[in-house]
N, C-alpha and C positions, 0 to 999 in steps of 0.2 A: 251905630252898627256899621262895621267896614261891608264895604263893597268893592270886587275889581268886574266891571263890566267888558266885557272883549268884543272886540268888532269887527270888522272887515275882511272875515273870513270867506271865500269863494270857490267858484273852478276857474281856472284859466289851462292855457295852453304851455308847454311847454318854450319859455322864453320869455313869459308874460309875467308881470306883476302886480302886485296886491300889494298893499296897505292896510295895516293890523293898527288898532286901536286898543288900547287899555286903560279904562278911565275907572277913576277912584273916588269913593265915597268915605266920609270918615273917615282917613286920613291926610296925610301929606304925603307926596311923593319924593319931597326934598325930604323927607325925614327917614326915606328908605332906599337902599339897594333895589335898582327893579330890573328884573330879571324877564327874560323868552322862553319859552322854554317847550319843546316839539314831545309828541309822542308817536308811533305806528303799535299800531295790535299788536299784540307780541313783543312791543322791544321797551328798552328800558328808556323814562324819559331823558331828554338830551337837551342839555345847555345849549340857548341859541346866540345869545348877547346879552348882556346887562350895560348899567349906565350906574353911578356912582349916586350919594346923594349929592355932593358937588354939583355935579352933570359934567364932569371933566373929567372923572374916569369914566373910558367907555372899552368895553370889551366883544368883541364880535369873535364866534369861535371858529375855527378854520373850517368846517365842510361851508359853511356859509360867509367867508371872510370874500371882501369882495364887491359880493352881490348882496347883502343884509345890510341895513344902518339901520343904529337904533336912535331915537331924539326923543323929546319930552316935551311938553307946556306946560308949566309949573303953574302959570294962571287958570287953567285949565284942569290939573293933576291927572294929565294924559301921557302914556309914555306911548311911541310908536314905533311901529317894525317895518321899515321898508320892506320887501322883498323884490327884487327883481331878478329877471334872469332865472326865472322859477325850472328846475327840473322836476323829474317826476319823483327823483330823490328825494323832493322837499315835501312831498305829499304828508302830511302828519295831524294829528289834532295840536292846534298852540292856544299854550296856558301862559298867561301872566303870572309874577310873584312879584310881592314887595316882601322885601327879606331886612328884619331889624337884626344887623351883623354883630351888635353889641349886645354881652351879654346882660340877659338871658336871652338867647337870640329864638325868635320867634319869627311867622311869616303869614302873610294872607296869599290866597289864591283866586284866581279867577277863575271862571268858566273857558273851558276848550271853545274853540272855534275849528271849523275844518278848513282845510285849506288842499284840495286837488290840484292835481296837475296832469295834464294829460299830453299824452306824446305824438 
């Protein structure tokens, strides 16, 4: 049974940083695309960064380019989301994905985490 467990979701202050956890059961992380991924009520959810199965593609999207890095522990099958420099912009629920790119392409998801920000 896959599992993606998310973590380190919080409040902080605007300027402050948090550290997101996404740790994976049942599968490999090196065998998938893992992906960020934000939501707010109402909006549609939003690409935050992925990391390659390599781990040497890494994509961070431009509202967060910058202040995001995303890394991984393959011994661990953890990928992580820096955040710093949090605005209240960044306020959202985040969802983990591991995305099998090859067809038939399929994907697991994780559970939201919140993540506040306040100004």
């Amino acid at each position: 049974q896959v599992q993606l467990v998310v973590s380190g979701g919080g409040s902080v202050e605007a300027g402050g940083s948090l550290k997101l956890s996404c740790t994976a059961s049942g599968l490999l992380i090196s065998k998938f695309v893992m992906r960020w991924h934000r939501q707010v009520p109402g909006q549609e959810l939003e690409l935050v960064a992925s990391i390659s199965k390599s781990g040497n593609g890494i994509r961070i999207e431009d509202p967060v380019e910058g202040r995001f890095t995303i890394s991984r522990d393959t011994s661990k099958d953890t990928v992580y989301l820096q955040m710093n420099n949090l605005t209240p912009e960044d306020a959202a629920v985040y969802f983990c994905e591991a995305l099998e790119i090859s067809y038939p392409q399929y994907n697991y998801w994780g559970q939201g985490t919140q993540v506040t920000v306040s100004s």
